[in-house]
N, C-alpha and C positions, 0 to 999 in steps of 0.2 A: 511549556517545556515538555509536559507530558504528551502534547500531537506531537509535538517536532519530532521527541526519539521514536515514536511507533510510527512516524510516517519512513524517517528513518530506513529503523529494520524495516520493514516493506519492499522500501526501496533497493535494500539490502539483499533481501533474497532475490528479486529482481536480476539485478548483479549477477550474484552468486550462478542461478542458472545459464547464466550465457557465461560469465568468466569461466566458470567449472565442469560446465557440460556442453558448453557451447550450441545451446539451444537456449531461442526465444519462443515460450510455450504459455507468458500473460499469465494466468493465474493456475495452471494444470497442475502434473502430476511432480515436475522440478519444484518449480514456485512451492506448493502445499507442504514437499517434503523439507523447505529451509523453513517454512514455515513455523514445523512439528519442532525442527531443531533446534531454533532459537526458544522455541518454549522449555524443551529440556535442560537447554545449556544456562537459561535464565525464568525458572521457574516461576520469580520472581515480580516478572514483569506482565504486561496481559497478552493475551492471547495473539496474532498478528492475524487478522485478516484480511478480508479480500478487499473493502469499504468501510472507511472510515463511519462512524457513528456519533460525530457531534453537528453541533447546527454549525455552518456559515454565514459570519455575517457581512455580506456584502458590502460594500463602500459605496459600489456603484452599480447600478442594472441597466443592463441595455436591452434597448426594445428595436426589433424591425419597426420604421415608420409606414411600410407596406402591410403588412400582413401579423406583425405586432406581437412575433415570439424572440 
């Protein structure tokens, strides 16, 4: 539950910079500042950055059978 809401807000601020400023800017100077806001507005919650920081675990991995990345 705790990835889903901070992928979430992420995604959120995402959003937010193209609904509200109408600019797509990835992770700049929009994105950083919904960033800062959701921390203030939810003090509460961690931090939102730019990459996530848990492990994935896979189900499944695929491999080129050429060249084998």
């Amino acid at each position: 539950a705790d990835r889903l809401r901070d992928t979430l807000i992420h995604e959120v601020c995402h959003a937010a910079t193209w609904l509200i400023n109408g600019v797509r800017d990835g992770h700049g100077r929009f994105w950083r500042f919904y960033a800062r806001k959701s921390a203030m507005i939810h003090p509460e919650l961690p931090m939102v950055t730019r990459c996530h920081n848990y492990e994935i675990k896979y189900k499944f991995i695929y491999e080129c059978v050429l060249c084998k990345t």
